[in-house]
C-alpha positions as CSV (number, residue, x, y, z in Angstrom):
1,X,73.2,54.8,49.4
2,X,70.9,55.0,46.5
3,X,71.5,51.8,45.5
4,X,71.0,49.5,47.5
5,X,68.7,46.9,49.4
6,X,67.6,47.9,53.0
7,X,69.9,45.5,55.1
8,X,71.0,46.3,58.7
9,X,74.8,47.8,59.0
10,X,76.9,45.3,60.2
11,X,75.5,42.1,58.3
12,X,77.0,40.4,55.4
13,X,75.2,41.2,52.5
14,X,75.0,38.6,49.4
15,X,76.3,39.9,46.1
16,X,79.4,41.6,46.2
17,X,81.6,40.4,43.5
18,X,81.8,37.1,41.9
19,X,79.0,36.8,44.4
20,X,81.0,37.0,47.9
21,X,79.5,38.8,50.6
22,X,80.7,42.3,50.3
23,X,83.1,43.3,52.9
24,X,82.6,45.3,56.0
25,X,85.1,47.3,58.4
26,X,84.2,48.0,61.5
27,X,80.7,47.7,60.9
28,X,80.5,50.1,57.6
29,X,80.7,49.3,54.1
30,X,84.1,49.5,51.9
31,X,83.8,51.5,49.2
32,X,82.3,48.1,47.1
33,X,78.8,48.8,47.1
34,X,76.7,45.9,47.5
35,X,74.7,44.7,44.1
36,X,71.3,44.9,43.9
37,X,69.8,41.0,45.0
38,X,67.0,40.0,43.0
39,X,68.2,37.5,40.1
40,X,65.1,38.6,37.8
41,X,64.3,42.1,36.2
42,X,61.6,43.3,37.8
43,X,61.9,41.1,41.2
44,X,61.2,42.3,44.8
45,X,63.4,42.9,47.0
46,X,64.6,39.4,49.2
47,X,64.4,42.0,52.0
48,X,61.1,43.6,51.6
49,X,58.5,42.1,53.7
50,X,61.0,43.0,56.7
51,X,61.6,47.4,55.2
52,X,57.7,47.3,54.7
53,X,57.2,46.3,58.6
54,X,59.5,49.2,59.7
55,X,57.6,51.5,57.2
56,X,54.1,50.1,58.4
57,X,55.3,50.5,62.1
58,X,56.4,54.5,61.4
59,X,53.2,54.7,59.4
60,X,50.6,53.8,62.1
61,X,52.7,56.3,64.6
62,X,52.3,58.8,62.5
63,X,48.9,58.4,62.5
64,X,48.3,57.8,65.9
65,X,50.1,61.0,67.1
66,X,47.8,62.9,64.6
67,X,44.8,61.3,65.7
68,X,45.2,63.0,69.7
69,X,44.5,66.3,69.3
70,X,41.0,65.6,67.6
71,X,40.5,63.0,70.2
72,X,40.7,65.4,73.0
73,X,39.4,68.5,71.1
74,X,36.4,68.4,73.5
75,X,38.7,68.8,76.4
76,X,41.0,71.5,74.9
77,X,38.2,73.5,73.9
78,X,36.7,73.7,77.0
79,X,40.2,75.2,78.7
80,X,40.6,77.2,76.0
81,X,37.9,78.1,75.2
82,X,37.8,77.9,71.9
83,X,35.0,77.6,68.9
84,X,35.1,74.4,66.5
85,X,36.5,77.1,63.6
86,X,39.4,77.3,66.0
87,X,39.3,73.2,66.5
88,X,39.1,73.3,62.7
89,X,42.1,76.2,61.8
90,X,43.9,73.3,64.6
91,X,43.9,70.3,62.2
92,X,44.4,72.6,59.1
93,X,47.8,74.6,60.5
94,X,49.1,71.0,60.7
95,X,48.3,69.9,57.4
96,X,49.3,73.4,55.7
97,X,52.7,72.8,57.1
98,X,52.5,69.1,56.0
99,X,51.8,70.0,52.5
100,X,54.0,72.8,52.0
101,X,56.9,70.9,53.8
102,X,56.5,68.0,51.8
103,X,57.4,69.3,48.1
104,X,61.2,70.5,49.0
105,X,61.6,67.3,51.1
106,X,60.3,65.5,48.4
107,X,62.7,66.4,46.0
108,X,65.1,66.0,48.7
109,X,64.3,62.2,49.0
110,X,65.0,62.0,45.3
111,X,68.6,62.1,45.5
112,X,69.4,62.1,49.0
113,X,69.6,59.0,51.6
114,X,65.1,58.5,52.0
115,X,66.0,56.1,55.3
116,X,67.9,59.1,57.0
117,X,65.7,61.4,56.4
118,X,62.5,59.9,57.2
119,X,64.5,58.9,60.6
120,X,65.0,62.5,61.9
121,X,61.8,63.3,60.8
122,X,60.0,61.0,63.1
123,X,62.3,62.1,65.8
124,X,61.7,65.3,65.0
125,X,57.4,64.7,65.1
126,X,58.0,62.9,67.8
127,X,59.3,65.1,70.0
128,X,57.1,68.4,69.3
129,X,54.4,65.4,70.1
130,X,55.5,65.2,73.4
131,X,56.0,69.2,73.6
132,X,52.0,69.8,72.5
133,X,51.3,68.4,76.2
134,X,52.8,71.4,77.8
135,X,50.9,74.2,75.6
136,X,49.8,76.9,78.0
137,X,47.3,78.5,75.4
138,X,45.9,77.9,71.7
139,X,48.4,79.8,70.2
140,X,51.3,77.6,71.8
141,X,49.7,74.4,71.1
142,X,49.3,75.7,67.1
143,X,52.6,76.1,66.9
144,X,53.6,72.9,68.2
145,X,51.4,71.2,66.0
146,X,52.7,72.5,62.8
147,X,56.4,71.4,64.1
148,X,54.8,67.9,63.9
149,X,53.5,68.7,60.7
150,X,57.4,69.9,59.3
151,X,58.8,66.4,61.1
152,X,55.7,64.3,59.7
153,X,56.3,65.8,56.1
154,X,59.5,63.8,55.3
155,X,57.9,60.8,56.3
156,X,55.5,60.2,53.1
157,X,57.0,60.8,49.8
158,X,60.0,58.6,50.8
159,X,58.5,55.8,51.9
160,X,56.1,55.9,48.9
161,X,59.1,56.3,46.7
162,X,61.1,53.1,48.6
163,X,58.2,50.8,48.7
164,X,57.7,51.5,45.1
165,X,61.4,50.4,44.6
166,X,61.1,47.3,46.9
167,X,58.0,45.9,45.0
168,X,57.0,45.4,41.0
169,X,54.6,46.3,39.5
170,X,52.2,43.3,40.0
171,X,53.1,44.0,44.0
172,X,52.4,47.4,44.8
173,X,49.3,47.6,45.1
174,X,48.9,45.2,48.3
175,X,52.5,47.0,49.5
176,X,51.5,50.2,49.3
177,X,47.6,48.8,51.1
178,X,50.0,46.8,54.3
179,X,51.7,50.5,54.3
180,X,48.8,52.3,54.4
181,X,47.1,49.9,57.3
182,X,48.8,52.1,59.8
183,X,46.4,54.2,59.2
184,X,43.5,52.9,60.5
185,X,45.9,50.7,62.9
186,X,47.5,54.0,64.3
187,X,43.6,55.3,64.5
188,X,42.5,52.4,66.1
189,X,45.3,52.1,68.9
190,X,44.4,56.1,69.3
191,X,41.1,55.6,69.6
192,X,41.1,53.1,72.0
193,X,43.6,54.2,74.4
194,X,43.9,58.5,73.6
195,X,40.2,58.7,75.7
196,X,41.3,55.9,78.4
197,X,44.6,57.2,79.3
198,X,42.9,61.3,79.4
199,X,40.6,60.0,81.8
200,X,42.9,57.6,83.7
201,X,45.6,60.7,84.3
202,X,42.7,63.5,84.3
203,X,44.3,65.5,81.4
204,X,44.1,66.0,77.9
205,X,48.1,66.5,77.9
206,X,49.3,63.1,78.8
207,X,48.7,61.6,75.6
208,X,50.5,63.9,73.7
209,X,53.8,62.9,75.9
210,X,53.1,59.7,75.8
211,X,52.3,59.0,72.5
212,X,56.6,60.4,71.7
213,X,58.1,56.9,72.9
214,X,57.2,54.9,70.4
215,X,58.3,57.2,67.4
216,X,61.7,57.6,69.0
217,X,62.4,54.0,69.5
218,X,61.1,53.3,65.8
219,X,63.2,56.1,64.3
220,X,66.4,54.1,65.7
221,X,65.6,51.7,62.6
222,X,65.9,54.3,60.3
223,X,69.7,54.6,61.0
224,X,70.6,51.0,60.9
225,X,69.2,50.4,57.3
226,X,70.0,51.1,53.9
227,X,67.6,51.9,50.7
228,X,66.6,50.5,47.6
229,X,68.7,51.3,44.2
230,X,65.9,53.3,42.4
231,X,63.9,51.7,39.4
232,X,65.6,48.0,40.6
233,X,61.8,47.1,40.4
234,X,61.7,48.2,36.9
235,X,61.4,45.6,34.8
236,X,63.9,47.6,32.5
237,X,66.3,48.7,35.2
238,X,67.9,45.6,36.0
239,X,70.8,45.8,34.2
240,X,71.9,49.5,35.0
241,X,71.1,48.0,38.7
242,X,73.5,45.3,38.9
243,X,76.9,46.9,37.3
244,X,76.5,50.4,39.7
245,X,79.5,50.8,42.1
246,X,79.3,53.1,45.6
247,X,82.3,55.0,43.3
248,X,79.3,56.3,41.4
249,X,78.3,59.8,42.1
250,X,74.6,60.8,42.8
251,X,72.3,60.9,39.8
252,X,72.1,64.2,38.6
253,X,68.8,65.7,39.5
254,X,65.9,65.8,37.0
255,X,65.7,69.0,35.2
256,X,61.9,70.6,35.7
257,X,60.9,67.8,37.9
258,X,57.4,69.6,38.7
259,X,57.0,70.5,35.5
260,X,57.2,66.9,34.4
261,X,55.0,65.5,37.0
262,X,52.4,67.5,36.3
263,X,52.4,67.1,32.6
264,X,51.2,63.8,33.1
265,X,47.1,63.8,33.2
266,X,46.4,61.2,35.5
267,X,48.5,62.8,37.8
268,X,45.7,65.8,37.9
269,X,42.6,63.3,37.9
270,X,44.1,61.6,40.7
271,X,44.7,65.2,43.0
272,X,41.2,65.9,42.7
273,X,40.3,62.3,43.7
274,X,42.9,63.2,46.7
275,X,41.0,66.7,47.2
276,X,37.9,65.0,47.6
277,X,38.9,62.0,49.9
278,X,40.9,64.5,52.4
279,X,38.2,66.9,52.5
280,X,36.1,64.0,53.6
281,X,38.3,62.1,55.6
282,X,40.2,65.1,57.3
283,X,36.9,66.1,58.7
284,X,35.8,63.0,59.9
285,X,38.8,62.8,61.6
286,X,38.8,66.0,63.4
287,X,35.0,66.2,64.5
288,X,33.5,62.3,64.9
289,X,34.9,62.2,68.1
290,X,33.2,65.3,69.1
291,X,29.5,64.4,67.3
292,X,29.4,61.4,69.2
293,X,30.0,63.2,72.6
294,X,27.6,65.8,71.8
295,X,25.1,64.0,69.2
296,X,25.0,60.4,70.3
297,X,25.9,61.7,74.3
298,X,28.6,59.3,74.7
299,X,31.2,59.9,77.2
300,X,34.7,60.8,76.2
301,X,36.4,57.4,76.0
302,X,33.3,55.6,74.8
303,X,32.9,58.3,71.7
304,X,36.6,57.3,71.0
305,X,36.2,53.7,70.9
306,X,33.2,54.4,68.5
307,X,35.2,56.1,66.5
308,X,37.8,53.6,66.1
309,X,35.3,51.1,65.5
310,X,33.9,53.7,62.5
311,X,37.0,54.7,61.1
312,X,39.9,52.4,62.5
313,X,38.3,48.8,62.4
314,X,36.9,49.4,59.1
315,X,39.9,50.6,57.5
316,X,41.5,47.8,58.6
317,X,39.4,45.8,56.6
318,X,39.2,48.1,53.4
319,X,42.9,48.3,52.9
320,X,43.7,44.1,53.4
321,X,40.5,43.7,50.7
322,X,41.3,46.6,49.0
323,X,44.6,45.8,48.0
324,X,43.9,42.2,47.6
325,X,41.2,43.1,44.9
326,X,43.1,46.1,43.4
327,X,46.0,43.9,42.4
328,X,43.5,41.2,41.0
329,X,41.8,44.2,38.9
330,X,45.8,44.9,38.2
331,X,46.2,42.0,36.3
332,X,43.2,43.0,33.7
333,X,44.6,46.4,33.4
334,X,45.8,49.5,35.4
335,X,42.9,51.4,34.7
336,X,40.8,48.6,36.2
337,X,43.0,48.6,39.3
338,X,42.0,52.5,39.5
339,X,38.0,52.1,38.6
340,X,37.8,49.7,42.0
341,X,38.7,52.7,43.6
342,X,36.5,54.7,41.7
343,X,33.1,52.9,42.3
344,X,33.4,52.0,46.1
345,X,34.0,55.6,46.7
346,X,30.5,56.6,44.9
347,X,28.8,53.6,46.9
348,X,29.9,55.5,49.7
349,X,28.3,58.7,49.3
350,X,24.7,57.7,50.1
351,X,26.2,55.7,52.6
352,X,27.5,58.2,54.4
353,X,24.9,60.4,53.7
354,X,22.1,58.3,55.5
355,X,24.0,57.7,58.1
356,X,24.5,61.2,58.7
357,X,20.7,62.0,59.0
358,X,19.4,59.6,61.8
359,X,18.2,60.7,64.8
360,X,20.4,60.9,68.3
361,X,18.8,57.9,69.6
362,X,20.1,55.7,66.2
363,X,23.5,55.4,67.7
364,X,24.3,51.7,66.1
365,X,22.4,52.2,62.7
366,X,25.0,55.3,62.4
367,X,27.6,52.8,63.1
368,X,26.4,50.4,60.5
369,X,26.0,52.8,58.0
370,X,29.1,54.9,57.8
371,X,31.1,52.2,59.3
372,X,30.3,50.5,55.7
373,X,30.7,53.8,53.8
374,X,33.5,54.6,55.3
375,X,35.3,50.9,54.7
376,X,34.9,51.4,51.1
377,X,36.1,55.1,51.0
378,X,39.6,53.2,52.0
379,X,39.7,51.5,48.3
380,X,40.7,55.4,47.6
381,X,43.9,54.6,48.7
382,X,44.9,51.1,47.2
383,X,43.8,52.5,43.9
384,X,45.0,55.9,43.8
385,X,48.6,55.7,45.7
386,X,49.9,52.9,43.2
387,X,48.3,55.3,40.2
388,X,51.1,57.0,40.8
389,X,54.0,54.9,40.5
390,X,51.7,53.5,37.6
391,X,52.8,56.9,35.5
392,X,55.8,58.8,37.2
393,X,59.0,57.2,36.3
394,X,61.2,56.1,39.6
395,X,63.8,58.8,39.5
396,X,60.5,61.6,40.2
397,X,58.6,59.1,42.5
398,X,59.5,60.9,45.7
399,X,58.5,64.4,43.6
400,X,55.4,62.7,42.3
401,X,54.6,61.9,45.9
402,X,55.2,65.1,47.5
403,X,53.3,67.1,44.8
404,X,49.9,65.1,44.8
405,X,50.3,65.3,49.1
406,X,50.5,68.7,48.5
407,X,48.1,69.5,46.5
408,X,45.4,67.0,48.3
409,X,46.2,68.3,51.5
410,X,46.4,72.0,51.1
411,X,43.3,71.8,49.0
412,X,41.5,68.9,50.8
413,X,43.2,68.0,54.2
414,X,43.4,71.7,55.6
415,X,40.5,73.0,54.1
416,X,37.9,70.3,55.3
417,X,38.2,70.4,58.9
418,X,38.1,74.7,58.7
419,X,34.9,74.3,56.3
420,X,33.3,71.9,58.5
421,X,33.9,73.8,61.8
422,X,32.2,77.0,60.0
423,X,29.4,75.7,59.6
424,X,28.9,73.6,62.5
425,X,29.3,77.5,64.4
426,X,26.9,78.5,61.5
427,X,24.1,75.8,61.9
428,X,24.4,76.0,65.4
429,X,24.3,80.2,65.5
430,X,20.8,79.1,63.4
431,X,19.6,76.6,65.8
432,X,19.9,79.2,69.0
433,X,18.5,81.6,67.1
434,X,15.5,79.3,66.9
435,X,15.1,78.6,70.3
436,X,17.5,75.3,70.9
437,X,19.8,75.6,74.0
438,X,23.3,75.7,73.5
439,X,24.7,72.2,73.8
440,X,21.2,71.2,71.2
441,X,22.9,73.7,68.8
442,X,26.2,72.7,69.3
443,X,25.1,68.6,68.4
444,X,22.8,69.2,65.8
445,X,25.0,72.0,63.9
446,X,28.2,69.9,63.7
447,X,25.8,67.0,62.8
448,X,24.2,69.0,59.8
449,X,27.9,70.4,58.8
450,X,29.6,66.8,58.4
451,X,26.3,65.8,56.4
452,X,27.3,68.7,53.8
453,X,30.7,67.6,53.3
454,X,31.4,64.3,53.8
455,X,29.0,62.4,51.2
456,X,29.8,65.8,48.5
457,X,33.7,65.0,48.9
458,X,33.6,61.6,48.6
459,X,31.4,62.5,45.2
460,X,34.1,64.7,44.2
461,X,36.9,61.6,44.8
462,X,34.4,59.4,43.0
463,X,35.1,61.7,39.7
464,X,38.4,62.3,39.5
465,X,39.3,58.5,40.0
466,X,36.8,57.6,37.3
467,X,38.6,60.3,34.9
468,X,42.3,58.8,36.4
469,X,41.3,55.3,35.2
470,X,40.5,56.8,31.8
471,X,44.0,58.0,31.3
472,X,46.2,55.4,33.3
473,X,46.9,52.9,31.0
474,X,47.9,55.5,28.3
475,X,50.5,57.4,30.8
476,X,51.6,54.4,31.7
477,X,52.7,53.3,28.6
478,X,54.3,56.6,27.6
479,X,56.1,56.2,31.3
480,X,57.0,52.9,29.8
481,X,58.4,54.0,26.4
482,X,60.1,56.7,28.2
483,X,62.2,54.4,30.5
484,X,63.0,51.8,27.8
């Protein structure tokens, strides 16, 4: 099903020959395969906006069901008893699963069915979700964890591959930011309910089962769609678009695909631009919670709520702005959609870093501060994600995708949260060695660990977009060449 435009099984869909709807029995297609809809090369899919609300609603699931465990890390390292390395190694077994997952199921989505499998996959994370609420011990609850991260892994590179078959060029950049606002959505509905519903049932645990039901009953979707023909937002694909048949046989996969990703040099600018954002952003994730429970001495559902505010609400705001101005910059060039990206990350670095250095009693100036930082660390993503359709031809999208997860999570994603839990044990270690009791150490060393890492790692992302929008334009145009 390669080929054709999300619609719903069952409905008539326009386009068929001599431009009847093409025949259904029984509620599946004949063997006609319905033609590809838009009338101009290059168009969007007529069914887009209604395929990017199912992908936005997975999205901010998948998001929210990562966002409970760091919620109530305070509460599982208390019966576990557990050191923030071990709150740190937490977050990173997921996202070392995630990564690794993602490259074979990548290449999967490439020439298999991308609705299917992004459908079991969210049953499959949701699920091991609702199993993380009965872990007995760290150990158990590790292990369900990266079974989300296996389930969660499909999810990604196929949607990035069909939104970037939905929408042109011109488009992708506010697509791929309404995608990517589930998110901060799926933070924000985490944050405000993960701490409220702990306390309300006096558990950790029943977030994790509750937070299952919505996945499953969004997964249903999945099943009842169908996908994009690859490259039919091409401007050059058109043509091969409309005459395909369902009598044609798969496309033969591309010989080498990871070789020819990365062979392409914006594709390595823009991994260490990932790097850098995920070593930042994965942990702020994992440990804010935490620093405003133990820094700022809020209680657990008022630190959550802060949180969302600092890391939810703002996102919200930084991908609808973001994408709107990326696309504008878009227009100028695509290295100028990329150098947006590139400068509101390094304005966030001494953002981030003041914030980080105020005193316990400067609760709302650390909400100001990094709340701002923090909003323009999200033009990362609304420059960087539709870099890469920008210079990967359609038919290695989905491999494209999965290799620069991987690398920016396995590098970035699963090593921040470990590097800033060792030295939050480290600074703290330092602090009771100089006479500060135990919960002093314990706010003042995570404090003085997210300080180190979060403005350096935005730096980092700051550099390699700056070196992407260098060389965009130029892959672009040999992507270009390549496909005419």
């Amino acid at each position: 099903m390669d080929g054709d435009a999300i619609v719903p099984v069952g409905q008539s869909v326009p386009g068929g020959r001599n431009g009847a709807a093409a025949p259904r029995t029984g509620g599946h297609m004949t063997t006609e395969r319905a033609r590809f809809l838009p009338t101009e090369q290059g168009a969007q899919a007529p069914n887009a906006g209604r395929v990017l609300a199912l992908l936005f609603a997975a999205n901010t699931f998948n998001f929210y069901d990562r966002a409970v465990p760091a919620i109530v890390a305070e509460p599982i390292k208390l019966e576990f008893g557990l050191s923030d390395l071990q709150i740190g190694v937490l977050a990173a077994a997921f996202t070392v699963v995630y990564a690794v997952c993602g490259l074979p199921l990548g290449r999967l989505a490439d020439h298999r069915s991308r609705a299917r499998i992004m459908g079991w996959g969210i049953v499959a994370w949701s699920l091991l979700t609702a199993a993380s609420g009965a872990a007995w011990n760290y150990v158990s609850l590790l292990l369900m964890r990266v079974g989300v991260g296996v389930g969660e892994a499909s999810y990604a590179p196929a949607a990035n591959s069909t939104i970037a078959d939905l929408y042109p060029a011109g488009k992708r950049a506010r697509a791929f930011g309404l995608f990517q606002l589930g998110l901060p959505v799926g933070l924000v509905l985490a944050y405000f309910s993960v701490g409220a519903i702990a306390e309300a049932f006096g558990t950790w645990r029943a977030p994790f089962v509750l937070a299952a039901i919505p996945g499953l009953l969004i997964a249903a979707g999945f099943f009842l769609v169908r996908e994009p023909r690859r490259g039919a937002s091409e401007p050059a694909s058109r043509t091969a678009a409309a005459s395909a048949s369902a009598s044609t046989p798969p496309p033969t996969p591309v010989d080498r695909p990871f070789r020819r990703v990365l062979a392409v040099p914006t594709m390595w600018f823009l991994i260490i631009a990932g790097i850098g954002a995920n070593l930042a952003s994965y942990s702020v994730n994992t440990f804010t919670v935490p620093l405003f429970q133990r820094y700022f001495g809020a209680s657990l559902t008022g630190a959550a709520v802060l949180t969302g505010v600092v890391v939810g609400v703002t996102g919200l705001v930084g991908l609808l702005v973001g994408g709107w101005v990326s696309d504008r910059a878009a227009r100028r060039s695509t290295g100028a959609r990329v150098l947006v990206g590139a400068v509101a990350t390094l304005v966030s670095v001494p953002l981030t870093w003041f914030a980080l250095s105020v005193g316990p009693e400067a609760t709302g100036t650390f909400v100001v501060l990094f709340g701002a930082g923090w909003l323009l660390q999200y033009l990362y993503y609304t420059s960087a994600y539709p870099a890469v359709a920008d210079v990967v031809g359609p038919r290695l999208r989905s491999t494209a995708t999965a290799v620069f997860f991987a690398a920016f999570y396995l590098l970035g994603g699963a090593v921040g949260p470990v590097i800033a839990g060792a030295l939050s044990d480290a600074f703290a270690a330092d602090a009771l060695a100089a006479g500060a009791s135990a919960a002093e150490a314990a706010a003042s060393g995570l404090r003085q660990a997210l300080a180190v890492i979060v403005p350096l790692s935005m730096a980092i992302a700051s550099v390699g977009l700056f070196l992407a929008a260098r060389s965009v334009r130029r892959d672009n145009e040999r992507m270009t060449a390549a496909a005419g």
